[in-house]
C-alpha positions as CSV (number, residue, x, y, z in Angstrom):
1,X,55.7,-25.9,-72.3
2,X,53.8,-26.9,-69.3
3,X,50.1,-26.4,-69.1
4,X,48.2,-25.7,-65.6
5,X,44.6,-25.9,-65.0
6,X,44.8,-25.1,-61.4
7,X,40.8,-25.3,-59.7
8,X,41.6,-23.5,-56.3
9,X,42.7,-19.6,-57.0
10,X,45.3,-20.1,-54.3
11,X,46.7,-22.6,-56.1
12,X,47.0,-20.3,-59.1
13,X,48.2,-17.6,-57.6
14,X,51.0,-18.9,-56.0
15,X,52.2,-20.5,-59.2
16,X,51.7,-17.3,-60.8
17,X,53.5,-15.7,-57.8
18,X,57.0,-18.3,-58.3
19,X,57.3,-18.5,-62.1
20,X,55.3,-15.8,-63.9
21,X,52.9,-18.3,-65.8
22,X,51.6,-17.0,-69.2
23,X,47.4,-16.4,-67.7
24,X,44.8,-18.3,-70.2
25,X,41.0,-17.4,-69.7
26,X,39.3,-18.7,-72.8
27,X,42.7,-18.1,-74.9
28,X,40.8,-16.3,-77.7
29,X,43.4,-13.7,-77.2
30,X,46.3,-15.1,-76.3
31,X,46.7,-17.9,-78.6
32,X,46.2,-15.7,-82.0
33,X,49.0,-13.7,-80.5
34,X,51.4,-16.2,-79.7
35,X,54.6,-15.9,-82.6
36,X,56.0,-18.8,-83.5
37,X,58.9,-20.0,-81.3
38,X,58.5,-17.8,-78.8
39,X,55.7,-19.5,-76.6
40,X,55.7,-18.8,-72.8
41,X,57.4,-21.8,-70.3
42,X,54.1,-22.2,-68.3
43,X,50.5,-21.5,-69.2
44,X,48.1,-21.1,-66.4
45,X,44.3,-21.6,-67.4
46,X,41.9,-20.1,-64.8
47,X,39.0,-21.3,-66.3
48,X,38.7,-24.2,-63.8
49,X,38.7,-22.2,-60.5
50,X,35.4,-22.5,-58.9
51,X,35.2,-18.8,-57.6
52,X,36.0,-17.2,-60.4
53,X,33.3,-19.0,-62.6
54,X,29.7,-17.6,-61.6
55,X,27.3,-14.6,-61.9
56,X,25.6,-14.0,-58.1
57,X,23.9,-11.5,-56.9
58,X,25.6,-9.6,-53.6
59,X,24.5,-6.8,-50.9
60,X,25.3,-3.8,-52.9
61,X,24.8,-5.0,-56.4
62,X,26.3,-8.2,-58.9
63,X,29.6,-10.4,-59.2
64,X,30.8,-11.5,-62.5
65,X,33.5,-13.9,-62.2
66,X,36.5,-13.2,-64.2
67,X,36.0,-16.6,-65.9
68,X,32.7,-16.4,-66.6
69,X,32.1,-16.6,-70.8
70,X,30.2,-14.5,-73.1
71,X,27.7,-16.9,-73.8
72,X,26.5,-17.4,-70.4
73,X,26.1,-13.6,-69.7
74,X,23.4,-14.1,-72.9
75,X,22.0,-17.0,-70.9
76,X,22.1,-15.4,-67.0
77,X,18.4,-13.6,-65.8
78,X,20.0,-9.9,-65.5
79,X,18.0,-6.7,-65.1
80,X,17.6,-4.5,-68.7
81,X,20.8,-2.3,-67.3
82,X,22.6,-5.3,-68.6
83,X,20.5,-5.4,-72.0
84,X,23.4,-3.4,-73.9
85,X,26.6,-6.1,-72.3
86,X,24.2,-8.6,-73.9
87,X,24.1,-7.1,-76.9
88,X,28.1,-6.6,-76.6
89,X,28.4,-10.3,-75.7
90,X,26.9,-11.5,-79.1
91,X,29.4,-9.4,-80.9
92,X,32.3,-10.9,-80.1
93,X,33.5,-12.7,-82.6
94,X,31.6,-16.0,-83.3
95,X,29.4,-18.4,-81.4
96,X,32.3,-20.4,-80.7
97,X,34.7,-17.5,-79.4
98,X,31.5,-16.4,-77.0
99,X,31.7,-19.8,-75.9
100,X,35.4,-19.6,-74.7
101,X,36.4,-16.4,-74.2
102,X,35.5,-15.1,-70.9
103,X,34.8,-11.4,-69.4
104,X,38.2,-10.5,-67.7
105,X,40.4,-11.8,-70.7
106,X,38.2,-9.1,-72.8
107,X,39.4,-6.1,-69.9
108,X,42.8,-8.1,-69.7
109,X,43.8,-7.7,-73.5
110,X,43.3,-4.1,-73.5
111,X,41.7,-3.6,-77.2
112,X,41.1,0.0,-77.9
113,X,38.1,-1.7,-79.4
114,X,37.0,-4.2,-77.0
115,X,33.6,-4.7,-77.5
116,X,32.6,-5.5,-73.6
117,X,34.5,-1.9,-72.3
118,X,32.1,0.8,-73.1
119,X,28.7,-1.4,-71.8
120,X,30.8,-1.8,-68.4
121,X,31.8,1.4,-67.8
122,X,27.7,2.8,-67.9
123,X,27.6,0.0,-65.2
124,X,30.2,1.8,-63.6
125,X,32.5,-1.8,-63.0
126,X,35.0,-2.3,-60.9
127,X,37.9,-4.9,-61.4
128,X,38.8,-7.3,-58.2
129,X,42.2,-8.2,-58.8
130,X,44.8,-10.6,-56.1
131,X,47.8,-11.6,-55.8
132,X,49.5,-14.3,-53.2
133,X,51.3,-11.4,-51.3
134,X,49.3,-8.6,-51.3
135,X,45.6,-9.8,-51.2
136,X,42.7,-8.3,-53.1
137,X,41.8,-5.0,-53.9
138,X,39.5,-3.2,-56.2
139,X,39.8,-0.4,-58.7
140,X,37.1,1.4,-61.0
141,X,37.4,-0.2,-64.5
142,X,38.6,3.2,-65.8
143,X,41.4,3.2,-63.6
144,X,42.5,-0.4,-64.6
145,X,42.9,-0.4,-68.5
146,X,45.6,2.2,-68.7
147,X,46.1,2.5,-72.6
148,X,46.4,0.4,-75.7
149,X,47.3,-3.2,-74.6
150,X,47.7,-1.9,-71.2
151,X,46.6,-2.0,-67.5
152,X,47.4,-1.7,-64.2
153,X,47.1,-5.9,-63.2
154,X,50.2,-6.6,-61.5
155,X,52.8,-9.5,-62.9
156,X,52.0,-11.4,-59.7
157,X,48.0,-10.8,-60.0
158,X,44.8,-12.2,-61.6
159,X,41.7,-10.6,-62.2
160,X,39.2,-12.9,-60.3
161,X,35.7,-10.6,-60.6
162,X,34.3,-7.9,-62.0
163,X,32.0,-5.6,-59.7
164,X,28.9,-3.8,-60.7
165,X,26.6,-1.6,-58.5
166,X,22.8,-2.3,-58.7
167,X,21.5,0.1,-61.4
168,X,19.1,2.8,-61.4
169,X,15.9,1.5,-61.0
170,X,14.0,1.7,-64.3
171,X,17.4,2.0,-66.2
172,X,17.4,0.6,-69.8
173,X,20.5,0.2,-71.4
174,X,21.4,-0.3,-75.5
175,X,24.8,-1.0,-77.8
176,X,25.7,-0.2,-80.9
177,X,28.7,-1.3,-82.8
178,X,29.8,-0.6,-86.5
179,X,31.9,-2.7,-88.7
180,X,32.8,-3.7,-92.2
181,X,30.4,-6.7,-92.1
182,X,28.0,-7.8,-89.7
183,X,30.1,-10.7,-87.4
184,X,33.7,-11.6,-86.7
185,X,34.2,-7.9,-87.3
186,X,36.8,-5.3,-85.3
187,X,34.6,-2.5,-84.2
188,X,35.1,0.7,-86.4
189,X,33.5,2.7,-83.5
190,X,30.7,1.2,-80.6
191,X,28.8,3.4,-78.4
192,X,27.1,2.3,-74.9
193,X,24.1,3.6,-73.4
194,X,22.3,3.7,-69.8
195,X,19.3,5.7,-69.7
196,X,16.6,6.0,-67.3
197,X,13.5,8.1,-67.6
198,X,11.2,10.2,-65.1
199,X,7.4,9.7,-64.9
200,X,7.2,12.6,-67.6
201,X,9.6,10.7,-70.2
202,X,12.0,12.9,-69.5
203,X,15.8,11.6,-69.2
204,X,16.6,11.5,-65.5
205,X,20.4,9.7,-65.4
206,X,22.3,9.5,-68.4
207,X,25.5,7.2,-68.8
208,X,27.1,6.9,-72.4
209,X,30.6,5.5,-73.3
210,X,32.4,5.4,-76.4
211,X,35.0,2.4,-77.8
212,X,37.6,2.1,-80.6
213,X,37.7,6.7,-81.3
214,X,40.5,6.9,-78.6
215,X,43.1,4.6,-77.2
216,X,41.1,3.7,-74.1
217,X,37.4,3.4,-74.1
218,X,35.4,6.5,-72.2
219,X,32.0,8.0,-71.0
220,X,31.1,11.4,-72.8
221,X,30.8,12.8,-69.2
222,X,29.8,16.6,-70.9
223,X,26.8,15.0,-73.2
224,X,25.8,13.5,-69.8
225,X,25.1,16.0,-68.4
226,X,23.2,17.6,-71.3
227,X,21.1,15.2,-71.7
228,X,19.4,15.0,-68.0
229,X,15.5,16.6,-68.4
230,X,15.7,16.4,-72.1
231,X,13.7,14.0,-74.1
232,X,15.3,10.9,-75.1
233,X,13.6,11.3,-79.1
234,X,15.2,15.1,-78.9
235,X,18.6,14.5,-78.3
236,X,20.9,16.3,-79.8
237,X,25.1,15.3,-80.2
238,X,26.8,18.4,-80.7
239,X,30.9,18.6,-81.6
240,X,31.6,19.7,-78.2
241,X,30.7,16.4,-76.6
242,X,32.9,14.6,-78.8
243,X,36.0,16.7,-77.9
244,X,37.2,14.1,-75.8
245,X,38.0,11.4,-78.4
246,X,40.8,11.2,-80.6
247,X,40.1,8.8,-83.3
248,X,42.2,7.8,-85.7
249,X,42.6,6.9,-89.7
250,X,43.3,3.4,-90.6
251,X,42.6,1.3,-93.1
252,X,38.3,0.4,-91.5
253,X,37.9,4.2,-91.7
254,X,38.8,7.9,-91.0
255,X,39.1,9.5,-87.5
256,X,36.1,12.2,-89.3
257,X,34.0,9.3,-90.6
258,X,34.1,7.2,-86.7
259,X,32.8,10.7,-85.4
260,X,30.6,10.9,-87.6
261,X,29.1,7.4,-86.6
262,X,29.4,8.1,-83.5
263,X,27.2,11.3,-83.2
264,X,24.3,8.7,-84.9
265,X,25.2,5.6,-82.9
266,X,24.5,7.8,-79.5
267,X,21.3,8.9,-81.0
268,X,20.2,5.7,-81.6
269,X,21.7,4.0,-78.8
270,X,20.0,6.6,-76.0
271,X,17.0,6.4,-77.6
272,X,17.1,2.2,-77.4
273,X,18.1,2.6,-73.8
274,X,15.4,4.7,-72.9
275,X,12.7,2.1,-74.6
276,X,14.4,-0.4,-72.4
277,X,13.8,0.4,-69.3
């Protein structure tokens, strides 16, 4: 097996372009899931590539480079619309994992309960993908994880940043996650919260998104709604909201008992948001 630790994303995307390298970026994912004797010819390990490796600040809101690691989203000076993918970022698995594993290998593996989805979709992300022949282009994070271990990246592509648009002004955000034991824990459900508030307390914009109760993470567009000019200790979770998800019975809980935890978790969550900001 060859390894590549390419440092110029050309470079890597041609190689990936003429012989379909296995991608690395942190390999917290990819190694666990290797089966033995059935390793991949080339591994290519984006890690190194300069442009794919910082946090800036652009003209219409932040970059997040696709290798960028948990730990240093912890570290970097973000606004408190990034509180609750702070939060997420400590979950994920150990101190050591959050050391390696990076933000796009979270979107890439597809987990129905990937713990940095639902903070990312109140930031309304987008994905930057390229490939060698067809350039870049960019697509809403919703529209690139298509289902369980599924998205729309190309065989030929690598994800090289994800996009965020300068929140609200005044925005807090807050995540909760629920497991059988505090760390190195699969989510059992997780719910994301952006909330910002008008002069009178009232809720003003309202973004909340739900992991691990349906095959791909979502925002509860409906309880959105509802929940603009209400007051963030008032809120209310009623069944309708939840119609959306479909969460099923295995053996960390019930499909009843993650709605359940859900309807509290977005309680709590909304209310931490809106202390945030």
């Amino acid at each position: 097996m060859t390894y590549l630790i390419p440092t110029k994303l050309e470079a890597a995307l041609k190689s990936l372009a003429q012989q379909q390298d296995k991608l690395v970026a942190g390999g917290t994912d990819v190694y666990p899931s290797m089966k033995q004797g059935h390793t991949p010819k080339s591994l290519l390990d984006v890690t190194r590539i300069k442009e794919l490796m910082n946090i800036t600040v652009t003209d219409t809101g932040f970059r997040i480079g696709a290798a960028v690691t948990w730990t240093e989203i912890v570290k970097a000076k973000l606004p408190a619309a990034f509180d609750g993918l702070k939060h997420a970022a400590k979950e994920v698995g150990s101190l050591q994992i959050q050391n390696a594993g990076t933000i796009a290998g979270n979107l890439c593996n597809a987990s129905p309960a990937a713990d940095g989805v639902p903070p990312l979709l109140t930031l309304d992300a987008r994905v930057e993908v390229a490939s060698a022949a067809r350039g870049a282009r960019i697509l809403p994070l919703q529209d690139f994880i298509l289902g369980v271990r599924k998205t729309a990246l190309g065989s030929d592509e690598i994800v090289t940043a994800i996009h965020i648009p300068t929140p609200p002004d005044g925005a807090g955000s807050a995540f909760e996650k629920l497991g059988n034991r505090k760390y190195l824990v699969i989510s059992i459900a997780m719910t994301a919260a952006l909330i910002k508030c008008d002069l009178r307390g009232l809720i003003s914009e309202a973004r909340v998104a739900i992991g691990a109760c349906s095959p791909v993470a979502q925002r509860l567009t409906q309880l959105e709604t509802d929940l603009v000019g209400a007051k963030p200790s008032e809120v209310e979770i009623l069944p309708r909201h939840l119609l959306q998800l479909s969460p099923i019975d295995d053996v960390r809980g019930s499909g009843d008992y993650r709605l359940d935890i859900v309807k509290e978790q977005c309680r709590r969550a909304i209310q931490k948001a809106a202390e945030n900001g």
